[in-house]
N, C-alpha and C positions, 0 to 999 in steps of 0.2 A: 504494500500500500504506500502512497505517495506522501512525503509528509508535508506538514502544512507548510504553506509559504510565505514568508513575511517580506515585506517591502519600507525598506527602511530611507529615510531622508537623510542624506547626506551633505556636511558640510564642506563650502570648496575651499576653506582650509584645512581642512584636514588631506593634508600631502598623500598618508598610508589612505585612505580611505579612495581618494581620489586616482590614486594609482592601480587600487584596482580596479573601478568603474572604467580606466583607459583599457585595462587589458586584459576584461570579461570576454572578448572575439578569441583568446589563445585560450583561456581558461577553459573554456567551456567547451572550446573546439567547432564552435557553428560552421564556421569554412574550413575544417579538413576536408582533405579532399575535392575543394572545391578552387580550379584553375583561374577563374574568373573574380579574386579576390586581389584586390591589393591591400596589404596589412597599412595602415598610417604608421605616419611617424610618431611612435612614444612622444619623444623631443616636443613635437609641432604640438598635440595634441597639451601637454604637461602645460605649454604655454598659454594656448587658447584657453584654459578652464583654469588661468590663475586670474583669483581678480585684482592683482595688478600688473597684470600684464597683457590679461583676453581682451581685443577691442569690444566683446558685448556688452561688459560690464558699464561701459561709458553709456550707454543706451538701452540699456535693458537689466530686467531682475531674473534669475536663474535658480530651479532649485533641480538636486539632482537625488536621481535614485539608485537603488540595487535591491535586486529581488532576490531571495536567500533561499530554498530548500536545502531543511536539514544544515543548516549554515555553512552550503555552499552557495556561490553565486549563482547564476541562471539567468539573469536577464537585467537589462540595465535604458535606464530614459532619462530626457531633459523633462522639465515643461519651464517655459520663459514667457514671457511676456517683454514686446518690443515696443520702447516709448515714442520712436519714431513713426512709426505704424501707426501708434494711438493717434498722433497729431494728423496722419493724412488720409485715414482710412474710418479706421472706428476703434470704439473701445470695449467692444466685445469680444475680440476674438483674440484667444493666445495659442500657444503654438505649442508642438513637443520635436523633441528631434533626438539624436544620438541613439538609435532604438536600436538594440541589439538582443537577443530572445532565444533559447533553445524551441525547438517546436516542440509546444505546449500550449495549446488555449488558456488552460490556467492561469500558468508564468503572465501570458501579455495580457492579459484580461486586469490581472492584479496589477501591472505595469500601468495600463491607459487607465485605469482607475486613480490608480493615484495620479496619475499625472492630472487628469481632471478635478478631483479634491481640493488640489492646491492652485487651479487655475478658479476653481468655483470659489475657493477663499481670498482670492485677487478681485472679485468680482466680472470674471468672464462667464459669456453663455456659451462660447464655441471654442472646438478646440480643433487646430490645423496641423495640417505634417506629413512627413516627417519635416524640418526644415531643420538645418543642424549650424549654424545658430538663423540665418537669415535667408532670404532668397538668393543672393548671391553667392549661400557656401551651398554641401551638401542639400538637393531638396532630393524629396520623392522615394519612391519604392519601384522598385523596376518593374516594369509590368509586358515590357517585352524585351527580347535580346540581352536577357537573365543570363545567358550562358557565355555569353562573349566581357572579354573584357575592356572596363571602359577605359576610357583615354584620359591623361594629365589631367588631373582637375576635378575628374568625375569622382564618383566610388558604388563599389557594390554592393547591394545587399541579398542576403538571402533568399532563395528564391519562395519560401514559406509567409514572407511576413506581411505581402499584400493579404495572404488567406487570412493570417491572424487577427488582422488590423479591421478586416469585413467581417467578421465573423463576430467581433464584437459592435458594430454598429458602424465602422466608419465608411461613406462612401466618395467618390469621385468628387473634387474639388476642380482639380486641371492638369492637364500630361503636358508636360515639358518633351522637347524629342529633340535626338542627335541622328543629322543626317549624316549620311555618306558618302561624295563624290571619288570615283574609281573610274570611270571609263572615259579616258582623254578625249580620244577619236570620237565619240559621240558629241563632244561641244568644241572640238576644234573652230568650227565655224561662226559660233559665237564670241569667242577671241578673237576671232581676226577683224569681226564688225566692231569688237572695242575699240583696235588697237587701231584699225583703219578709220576710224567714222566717229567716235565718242574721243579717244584718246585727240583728235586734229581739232576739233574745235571748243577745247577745253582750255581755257584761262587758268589751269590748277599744275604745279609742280608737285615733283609724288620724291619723298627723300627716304632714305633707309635711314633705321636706328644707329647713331655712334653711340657705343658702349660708356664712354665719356661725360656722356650727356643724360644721361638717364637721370638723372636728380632734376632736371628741366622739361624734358618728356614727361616725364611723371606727372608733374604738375600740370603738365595740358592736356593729359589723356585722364585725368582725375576729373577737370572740369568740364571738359568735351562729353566724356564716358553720362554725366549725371544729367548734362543736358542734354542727350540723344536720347538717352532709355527711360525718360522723364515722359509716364503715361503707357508704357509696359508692365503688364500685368504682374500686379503686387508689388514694384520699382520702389524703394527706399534709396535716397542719395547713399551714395558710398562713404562713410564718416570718415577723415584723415587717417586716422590708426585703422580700421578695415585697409583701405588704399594702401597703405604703405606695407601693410602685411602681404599683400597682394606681391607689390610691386617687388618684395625680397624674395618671394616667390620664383617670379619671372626671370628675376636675371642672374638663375642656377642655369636655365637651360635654355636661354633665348637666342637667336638667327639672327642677325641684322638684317640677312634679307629679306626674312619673313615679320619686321617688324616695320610697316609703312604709313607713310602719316603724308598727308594733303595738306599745301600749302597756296593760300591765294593773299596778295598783297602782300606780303610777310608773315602773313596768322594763318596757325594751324586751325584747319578746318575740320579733321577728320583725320581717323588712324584707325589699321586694321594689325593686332597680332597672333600669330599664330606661333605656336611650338612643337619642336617634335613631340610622339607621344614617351613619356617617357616613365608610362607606365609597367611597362614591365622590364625596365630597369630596376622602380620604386619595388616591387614584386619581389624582386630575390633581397631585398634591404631586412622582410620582416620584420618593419616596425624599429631597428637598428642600424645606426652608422657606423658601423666595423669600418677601420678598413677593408679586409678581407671581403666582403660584402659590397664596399662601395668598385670595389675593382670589377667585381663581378658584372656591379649593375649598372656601371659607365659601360663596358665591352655589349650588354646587351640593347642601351638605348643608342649607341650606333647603332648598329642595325636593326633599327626601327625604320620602317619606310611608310608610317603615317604620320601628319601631321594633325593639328587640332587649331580652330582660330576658337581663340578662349575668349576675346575682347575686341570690339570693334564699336565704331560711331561716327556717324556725321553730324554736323553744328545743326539744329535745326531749321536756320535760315541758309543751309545751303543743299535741302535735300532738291531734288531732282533733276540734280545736276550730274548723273551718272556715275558719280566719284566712286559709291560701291560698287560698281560696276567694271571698274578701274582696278581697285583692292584685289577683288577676284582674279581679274587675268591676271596683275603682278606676282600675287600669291604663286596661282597655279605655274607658270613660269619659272619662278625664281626653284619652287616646289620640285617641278618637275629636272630643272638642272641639277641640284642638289640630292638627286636619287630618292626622291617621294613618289610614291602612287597613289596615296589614300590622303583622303584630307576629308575631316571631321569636323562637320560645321555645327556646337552644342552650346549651351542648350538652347533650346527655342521654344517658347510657350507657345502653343497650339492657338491662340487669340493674333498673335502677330501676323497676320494672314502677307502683309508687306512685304515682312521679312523670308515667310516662305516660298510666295511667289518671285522674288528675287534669286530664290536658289533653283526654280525650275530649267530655267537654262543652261545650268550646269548637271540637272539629271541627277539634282541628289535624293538619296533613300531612305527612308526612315530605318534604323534599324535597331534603333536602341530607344526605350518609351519610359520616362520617370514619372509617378503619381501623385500629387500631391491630394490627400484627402481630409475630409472634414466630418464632423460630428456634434450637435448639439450636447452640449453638457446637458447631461440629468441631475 
């Protein structure tokens, strides 16, 4: 017989406590065996959930859990509430994220429970997710192309936990999707109407990232980035410390030539970057910076031949002006000299209808589906 399960609240000062709510995915063993996992970084993660050092804490309140049979772990949630949100959306709704679960109805049931308790003693009626901390980090449950693994940026979950999640009440909110583009020779010919016909009568200079400058880049793709996706569904400005967290991110594994920025009169207008994927490099790390480890997993993100554009934007008064349109051919180009075949254009919320018809002339595919869903608190 199974014994009973207690779900305890946890303090994010407490270091021991919080170290093992990071590394309940080893403990418990949810991804053995499963190829399509990349373990996070201890390190990364250790920082995000300190509250002086996680940028959520500047904007939000946080409480976190761990589900215990027989005082083992078993399963682990945020639930947060985002202050940002509150001023541009509403202030009923708060969120859970970090969901991690052996399959058990039980386990998660006890999980979104509490996580609802404490969002219903904030005085919310809805509770959304997964969102791990905001829209712009971790969202969703994969709902299709569970089995592939995702690219830089993304991460996976197990393929049980949309069940878990319906099965106590939560349903369909919004699917986020990462397409695919793979087949050159199919939009050949729409490259060449860039480069011949859009590229010739364009007033816009298109420069590549100098490594140099990235503390100045930064700053225009910070304020560009807020003012493009400003009315994209569920969009929160990017706060200073989110951005720069970002930004140290990016410049582990970033391309010059795959980092392009529009320039008209002298002002950056627009910038599109993409990175290798350098996921399953991330993959053989295990959550660990060994050397031993990072040798491994630099030799495997060379030969990686997909790319991922993580961040892109044009200035609102300069859209249709073709400049995305520009982005793409440079990208695929520079992509394709560089020994890339695959380029993964994520995530894209299913509402941007813009942004996806934009990508039809490159023949991209849907093949990997994130779920964001929702549920009235009882």
């Amino acid at each position: 017989m199974a014994g009973v399960i207690d779900v305890r609240r946890i303090d994010a000062n407490d270091k021991k406590k919080i170290k093992e709510f990071i590394k309940l995915p080893w403990k418990t063993k949810i991804y053995e065996n499963d190829p399509a996992w990349v373990p996070p970084l201890i390190g990364e993660q250790k920082k995000l959930f300190n509250p002086d050092k996680g940028y959520f804490y500047e904007i939000g309140e946080v409480q976190y859990f761990i589900a215990y049979r027989d005082d083992q772990p078993v399963g682990r949630i945020t639930a947060h509430i985002n202050h940002l949100y509150e001023e541009k959306y509403d202030k009923d709704t708060g969120f859970f994220g970090f969901f991690e679960c052996i399959e058990d109805q039980e386990v998660a049931s006890a999980l979104f429970s509490a996580a609802e308790e404490w969002l219903k003693e904030k005085g919310k009626t809805k509770i959304q997710g997964p969102q791990s901390f905001s829209i712009y980090d971790a969202v969703g449950f994969e709902v299709q192309g569970e089995d592939i693994m995702p690219v830089v940026g993304l991460f996976h979950t197990a393929t049980f936990f949309r069940s878990l999640a319906e099965k106590y009440g939560f349903e369909k909110k919004v699917d986020w999707y990462c397409f695919l583009v793979k087949k050159i020779d199919d939009f050949k010919p729409y490259l060449k109407d860039v480069r011949e016909n859009i590229m010739k009568d364009q007033d816009v200079t298109y420069n590549y990232l100098d490594k140099n400058e990235i503390a100045n880049r930064a700053d225009e793709i910070h304020h560009i980035f807020n003012a493009a996706w400003d009315g994209n569904w569920g969009h929160l400005d990017l706060t200073r410390q989110q951005f720069d967290m970002l930004v140290e991110e990016l410049k582990m594994i970033a391309v010059p030539e795959l980092c392009i920025f529009a320039e008209k009169d002298g002002k950056t207008v627009g910038f599109i970057v993409s990175l290798p994927d350098a996921n399953p490099g991330l993959a053989k790390l295990n959550g660990r910076l060994y050397p031993w480890r990072l040798i491994k997993a630099f030799r495997e993100i060379k030969r990686t031949r997909k790319i991922r554009t993580v961040i892109m934007g044009v200035l609102p008064e300069y859209r249709g002006q073709k400049i995305d349109d520009v982005f793409y051919l440079l990208t695929i180009e520079n992509g394709i000299r560089l020994g890339y075949t695959q380029s993964d254009c994520s995530l894209i919320v299913e509402t941007n209808q813009k942004m996806i018809g934009a990508l039809k002339p490159l023949k991209g595919e849907i093949y990997k589906t994130y779920r964001i869903y929702e549920k009235t608190i009882s």
